[in-house]
N, C-alpha and C positions, 0 to 999 in steps of 0.2 A: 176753664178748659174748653176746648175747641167743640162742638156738637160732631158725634161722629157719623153722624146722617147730614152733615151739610156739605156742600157741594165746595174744595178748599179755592182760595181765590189765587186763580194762575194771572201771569203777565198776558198770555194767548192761550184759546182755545176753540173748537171749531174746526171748521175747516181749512186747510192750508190753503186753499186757493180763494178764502174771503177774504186774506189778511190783506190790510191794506200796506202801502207801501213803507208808512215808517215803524209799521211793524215788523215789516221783513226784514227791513235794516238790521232795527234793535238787535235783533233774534242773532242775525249772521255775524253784528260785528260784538256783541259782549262786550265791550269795553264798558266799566266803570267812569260813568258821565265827568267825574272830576277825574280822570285820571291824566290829563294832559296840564290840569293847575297843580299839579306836585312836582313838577320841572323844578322851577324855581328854587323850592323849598330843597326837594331831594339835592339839589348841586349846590346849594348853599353847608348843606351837612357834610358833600364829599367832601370840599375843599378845608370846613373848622377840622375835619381829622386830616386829610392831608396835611396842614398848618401847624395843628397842635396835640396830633397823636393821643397817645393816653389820657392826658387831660380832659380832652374834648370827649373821648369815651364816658369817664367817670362823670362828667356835666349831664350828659345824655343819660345816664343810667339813672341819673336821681331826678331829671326832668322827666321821660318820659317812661320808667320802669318803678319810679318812688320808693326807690333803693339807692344806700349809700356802699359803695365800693372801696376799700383799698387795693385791692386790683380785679384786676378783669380777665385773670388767668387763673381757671380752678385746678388745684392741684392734682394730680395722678392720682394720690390718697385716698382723695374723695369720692372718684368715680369706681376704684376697686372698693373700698366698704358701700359702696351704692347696689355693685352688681356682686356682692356679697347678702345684701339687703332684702335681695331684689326677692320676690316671692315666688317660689320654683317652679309655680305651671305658667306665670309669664316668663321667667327665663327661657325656658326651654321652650317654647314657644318662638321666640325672639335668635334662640340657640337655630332652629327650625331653618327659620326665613332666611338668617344668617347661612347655613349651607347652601339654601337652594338658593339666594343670590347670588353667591361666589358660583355655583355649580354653570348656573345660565350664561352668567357674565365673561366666566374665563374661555366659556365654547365664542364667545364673542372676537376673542384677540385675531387679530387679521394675519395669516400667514406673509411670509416675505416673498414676493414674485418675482419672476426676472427673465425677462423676455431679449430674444436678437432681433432685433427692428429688420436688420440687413446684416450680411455679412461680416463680423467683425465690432458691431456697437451690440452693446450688451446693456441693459436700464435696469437695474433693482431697484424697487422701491423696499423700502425696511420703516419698523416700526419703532419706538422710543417710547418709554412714560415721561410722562410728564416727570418734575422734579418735586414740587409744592404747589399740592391744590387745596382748595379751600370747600368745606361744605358750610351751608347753610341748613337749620333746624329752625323749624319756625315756633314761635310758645305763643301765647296769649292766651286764647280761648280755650286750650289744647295741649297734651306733651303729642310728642310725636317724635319717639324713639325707631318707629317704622321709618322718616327719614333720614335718620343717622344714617341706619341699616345701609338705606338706598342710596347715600351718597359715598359713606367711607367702605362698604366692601367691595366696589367694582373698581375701586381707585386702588385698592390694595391688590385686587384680582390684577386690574392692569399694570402692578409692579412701581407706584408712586411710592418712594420715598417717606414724604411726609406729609398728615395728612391732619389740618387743621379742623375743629370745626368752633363756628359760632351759633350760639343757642344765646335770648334773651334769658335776662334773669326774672326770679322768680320772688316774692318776696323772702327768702330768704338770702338772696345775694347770688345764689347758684340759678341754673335754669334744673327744671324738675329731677325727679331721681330716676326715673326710665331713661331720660336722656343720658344722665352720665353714666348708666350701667351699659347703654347701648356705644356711647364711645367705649368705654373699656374690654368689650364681645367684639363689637366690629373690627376693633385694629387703629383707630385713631392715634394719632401722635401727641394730638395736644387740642384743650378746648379751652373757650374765652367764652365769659359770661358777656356777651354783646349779640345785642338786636337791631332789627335796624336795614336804615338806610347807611346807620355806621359802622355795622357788620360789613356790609360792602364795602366800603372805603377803606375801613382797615383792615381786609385781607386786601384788598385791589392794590392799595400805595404803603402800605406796612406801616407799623408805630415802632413805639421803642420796647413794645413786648411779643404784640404781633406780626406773624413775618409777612412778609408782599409773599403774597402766590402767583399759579403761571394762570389758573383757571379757580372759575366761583361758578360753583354749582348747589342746587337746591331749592325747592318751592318757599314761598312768602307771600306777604301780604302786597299792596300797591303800592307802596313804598318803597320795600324789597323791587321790585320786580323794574320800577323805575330808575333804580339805585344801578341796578344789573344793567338797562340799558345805556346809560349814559358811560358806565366803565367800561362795556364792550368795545374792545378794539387796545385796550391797554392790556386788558385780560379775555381770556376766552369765558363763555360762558355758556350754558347748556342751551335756555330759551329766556327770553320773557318772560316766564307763566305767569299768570294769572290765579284768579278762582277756578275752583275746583268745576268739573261739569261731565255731565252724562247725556247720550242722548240713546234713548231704548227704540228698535227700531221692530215690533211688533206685527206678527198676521193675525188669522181670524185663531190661528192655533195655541195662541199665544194663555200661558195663567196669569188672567191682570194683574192680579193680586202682588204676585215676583213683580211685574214691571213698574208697581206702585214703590215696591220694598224699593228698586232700584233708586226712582226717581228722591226718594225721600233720605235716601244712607250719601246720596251728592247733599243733598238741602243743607241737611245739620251741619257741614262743615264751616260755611259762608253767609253771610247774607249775601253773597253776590252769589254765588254758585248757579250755575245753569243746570236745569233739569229740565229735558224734555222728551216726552213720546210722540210719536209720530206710527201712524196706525191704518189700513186702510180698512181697518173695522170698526162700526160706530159702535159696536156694541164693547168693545174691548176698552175702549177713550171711555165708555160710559163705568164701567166696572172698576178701570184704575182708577177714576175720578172719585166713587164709594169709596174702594180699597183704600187710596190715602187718606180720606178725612178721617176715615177708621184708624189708621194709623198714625197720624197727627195727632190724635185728639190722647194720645197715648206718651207720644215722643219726648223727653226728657229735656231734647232742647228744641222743641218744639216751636219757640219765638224766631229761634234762628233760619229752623228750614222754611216757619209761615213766611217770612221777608224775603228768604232766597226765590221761592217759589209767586211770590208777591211783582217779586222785580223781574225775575229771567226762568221763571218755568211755565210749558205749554203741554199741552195733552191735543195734537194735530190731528186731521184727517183725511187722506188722500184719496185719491179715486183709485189706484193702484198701488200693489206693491213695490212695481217701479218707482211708481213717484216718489213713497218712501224714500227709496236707496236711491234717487238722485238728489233727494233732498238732503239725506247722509252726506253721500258728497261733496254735496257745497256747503253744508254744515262745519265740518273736519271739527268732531269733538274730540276732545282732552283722552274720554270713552266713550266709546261703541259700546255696545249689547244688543247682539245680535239674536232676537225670539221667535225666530219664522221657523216652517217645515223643512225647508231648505237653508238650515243656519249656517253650512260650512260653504255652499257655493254661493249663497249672497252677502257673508263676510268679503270674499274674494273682490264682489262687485264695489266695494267703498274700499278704497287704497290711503286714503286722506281720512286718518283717525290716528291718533298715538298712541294707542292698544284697544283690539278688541277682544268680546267675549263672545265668544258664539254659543249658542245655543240655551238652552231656562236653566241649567246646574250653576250655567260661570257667571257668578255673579263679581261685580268688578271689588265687592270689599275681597275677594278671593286673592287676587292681582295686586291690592294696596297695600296687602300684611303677606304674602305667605307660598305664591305658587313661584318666585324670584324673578319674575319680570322686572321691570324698573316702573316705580309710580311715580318717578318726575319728569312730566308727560308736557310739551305744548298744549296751550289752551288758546279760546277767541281766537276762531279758524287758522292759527298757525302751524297745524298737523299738516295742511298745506304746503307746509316750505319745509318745517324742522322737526325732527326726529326727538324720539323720549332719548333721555339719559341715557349712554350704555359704556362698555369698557374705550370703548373708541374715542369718548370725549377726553380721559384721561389718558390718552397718548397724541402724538403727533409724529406724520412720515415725512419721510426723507427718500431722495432719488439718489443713485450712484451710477453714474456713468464710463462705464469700458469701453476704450476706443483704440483698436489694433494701428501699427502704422501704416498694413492695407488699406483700410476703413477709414483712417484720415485724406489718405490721396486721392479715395475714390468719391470723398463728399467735397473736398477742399474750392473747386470751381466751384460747384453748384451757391456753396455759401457764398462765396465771394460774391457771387451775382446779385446772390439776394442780399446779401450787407450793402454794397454799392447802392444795391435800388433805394435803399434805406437813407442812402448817404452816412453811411459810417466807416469810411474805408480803414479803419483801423483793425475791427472785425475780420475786413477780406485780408490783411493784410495777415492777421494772425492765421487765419485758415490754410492761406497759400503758403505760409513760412512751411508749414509739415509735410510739404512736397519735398522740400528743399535738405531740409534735415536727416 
C-alpha cells in the first residue's frame, strides 16, 4: 500500500515556467506514444469485417474477449430481465440521469429559421434526425451504463429512429448487466455484443446482423478512437476521444483536499488519463500533493490512477492567476474545474474546455452520472475545434430556397456575370432563361 505521507509521483510538478520544453509538449499534446502504430492494425480489422461481417466478429470475440459466441446480437429478453434485475437505488438512479438527459438535450433541438436575403428569396434552413445511429459503450476495466445513457437518450431526444448499440462482451458472452438494463431505460433498438475496432466497422459498413449507421458515436479506448478516425467521412462521428482528463484550475481560496479528490476520480479511469492542477498558490500544490497520497494510498484501483498520474498528471505553479487560465486555454481539457473566488467570471475566461465546472460544489463525477450534461467530451486539446456530444450530432440540416419570379429577374444579370467570370455559361444561361419565361 501506497505511504500516505509520501509525496505521489506526477509526470510534472513545480513550477509552470521551469518546465522545460518537451515537457510542455507532453502535457499539451496527450496523445498515447503508440497511438499513431495502431493505423495499420486498426484498418487491417476494418476491412476483415467489411469482407467477412459476422464471422470476423465471432473470430474477434474469442481472440480478443476469450469468448465463444453464436451470435453477437443479445436478445431484447435479456436486457428486460437485466433492468428487471437491476437493484432499485441503481435503477432509479440511472431512471434520474436518464430524465435530466433527455430534459438538457431536447432544450438543445435547433429551431427552423427563415430569413428574406432581399426581396422575394426566402432561405430556411430545417432540421432532420438522423435515420440509424450507432452508439458505442466501452467495457473492459469497467461497465459504463452512464454511457448508454449518454449516447442513446439524446439520439432518441433528437427523434432517430434506430438506435444501435455495441458493448464488448463479458465473460459471460453478454457485455455487463448495467449495460443492458441501461439499453432497455434509455430507448435503444437493438444491442451486439461487440468491442472494438470491430464495433466500429460494423456499425460504419454493416454485416449480415448488424445494420450500417449514418453516425458512431461514444468514448473508447485507442483502438476505439483510431477505429473512429479512419471511418470519419464514411460516417459522421462525434470526436476522437481519448482518455479520460481534468485539469483543476485553483487560487489561494481553493479546499486542496476537493482538488486532490478531482485530480484522482480522472486517475482511476485510465492509465492514460490526464490529471492536472495548475495553481498560483504554493501552498495549495503543497496540500493537494498530501491530500492525494492520502487518498491513493486508500483508492481501490489505486495501480491505475498511480500510472495515470505517473504518465500525464501535474500539480503546476504560476505566478498568477492569469497565467493559470491562459494556461487553461491552451490546455483545452476534456474538464475544466473551475476553484477560484471568482469561479463564474473566470470559467467565462477559458472557452476551449468541453464542460466546465465552476466553483468547489461541482465536481465533474457530478456532470459524468447525473446533472444531464453529456460526458462524451473532446480530449488532447481538441475542445479547441470540436464540441461534447449533444442533440445536434444526431441530426443533420438542410436549406430550402424560395424564389419569387420578381426575385429571379432582378438577380438573373448579376449571376450571369458572375457564372461567365467562372466560365460556365450554362449557369448564366440558366439564370437569364427566367427573364424570359
Amino acid at each position: 500500500m501506497s505511504d500516505p505521507t509520501s509525496i505521489p509521483t506526477l509526470f510534472a510538478r513545480g513550477r509552470l515556467t521551469a518546465l522545460d520544453e518537451a515537457s510542455s509538449r507532453r502535457l499539451m499534446e496527450r496523445e498515447p506514444a503508440d497511438a499513431g502504430a495502431l493505423a495499420p492494425d486498426v484498418s487491417a480489422i476494418l476491412d476483415d469485417v467489411r469482407e467477412r461481417g459476422d464471422q470476423a466478429l465471432l473470430e474477434m470475440a474469442q481472440r480478443f474477449d476469450g469468448v465463444e459466441l453464436e451470435s453477437v446480437e443479445v436478445p431484447r429478453e435479456r436486457w428486460d430481465a437485466a433492468l428487471a434485475a437491476l437493484d432499485p437505488g441503481v435503477r432509479a438512479a440511472l431512471e434520474r440521469a436518464a430524465r435530466n438527459i433527455r430534459r438538457f438535450h431536447e432544450a438543445q433541438i435547433p429551431a427552423e429559421i427563415s430569413v428574406e436575403t432581399e426581396p422575394g428569396v426566402r432561405i430556411t434552413r430545417r432540421w432532420a434526425p438522423l435515420g440509424t445511429v450507432g452508439v458505442y459503450a466501452p467495457g473492459g476495466r469497467a461497465a459504463y451504463p452512464s454511457s448508454v445513457l449518454m449516447g442513446v437518450v439524446p439520439a432518441r431526444a433528437a427523434g432517430v429512429r434506430e438506435v444501435v448499440v455495441c458493448s464488448p462482451p463479458g465473460p459471460s458472452g453478454e457485455p455487463p448487466a448495467e449495460v443492458l438494463a441501461a439499453c432497455a431505460l434509455g430507448g435503444a433498438t437493438r444491442l451486439f455484443a461487440v468491442g472494438g475496432a470491430g464495433a466500429v466497422a460494423a456499425m460504419a459498413f454493416g454485416t449480415e446482423t448488424i445494420p450500417a449507421v449514418d453516425a458512431v458515436v461514444g468514448p473508447g479506448n485507442r483502438w476505439v478512437t483510431e477505429a473512429k478516425r479512419q471511418v470519419a467521412g464514411r460516417v459522421l462521428i462525434d470526436s476522437p476521444a481519448g482518455p479520460s482528463e481534468v485539469l483543476v484550475v485553483a487560487d489561494g481560496s481553493a479546499d486542496a483536499a476537493l482538488a486532490a479528490h478531482e485530480l484522482l476520480a480522472q486517475a482511476e479511469h485510465d492509465p492514460d488519463a490526464a490529471c492536472v492542477l495548475v495553481t498560483p498558490s504554493a501552498e495549495v500544490a503543497r496540500n493537494a500533493e498530501v491530500a492525494l497520497a492520502r487518498l491513493l494510498a486508500e483508492a481501490p484501483r489505486r495501480e491505475v490512477a498511480e500510472a495515470a498520474l505517473a504518465s500525464n498528471g501535474a500539480i503546476l505553479v504560476t505566478d498568477t492567476l492569469d497565467d493559470a487560465l491562459r494556461f487553461a486555454e491552451a490546455y483545452a481539457p476534456e474538464h475544466l474545474s473551475i476553484m477560484t473566488e471568482e469561479a463564474a467570471e473566470d470559467a467565462r475566461r477559458v472557452p476551449t474546455a468541453g464542460t466546465t465546472f465552476v466553483g468547489p460544489w461541482a465536481s465533474v463525477a457530478f456532470g459524468d452520472y447525473l446533472t444531464g450534461a453529456n460526458h462524451v467530451l473532446p480530449t488532447a486539446g481538441r475542445a479547441r475545434s470540436f464540441s461534447g456530444l449533444s442533440s445536434q450530432h444526431f441530426m443533420r440540416s438542410y436549406t430550402v430556397q424560395e424564389i419569387t419570379r420578381e426575385a429571379a429577374v432582378a438577380m438573373a444579370d448579376d449571376v450571369a456575370r458572375l457564372a461567365d467570370s467562372e466560365g460556365l455559361p450554362a449557369h448564366a444561361g440558366a439564370a437569364l432563361a427566367r427573364r424570359s419565361s
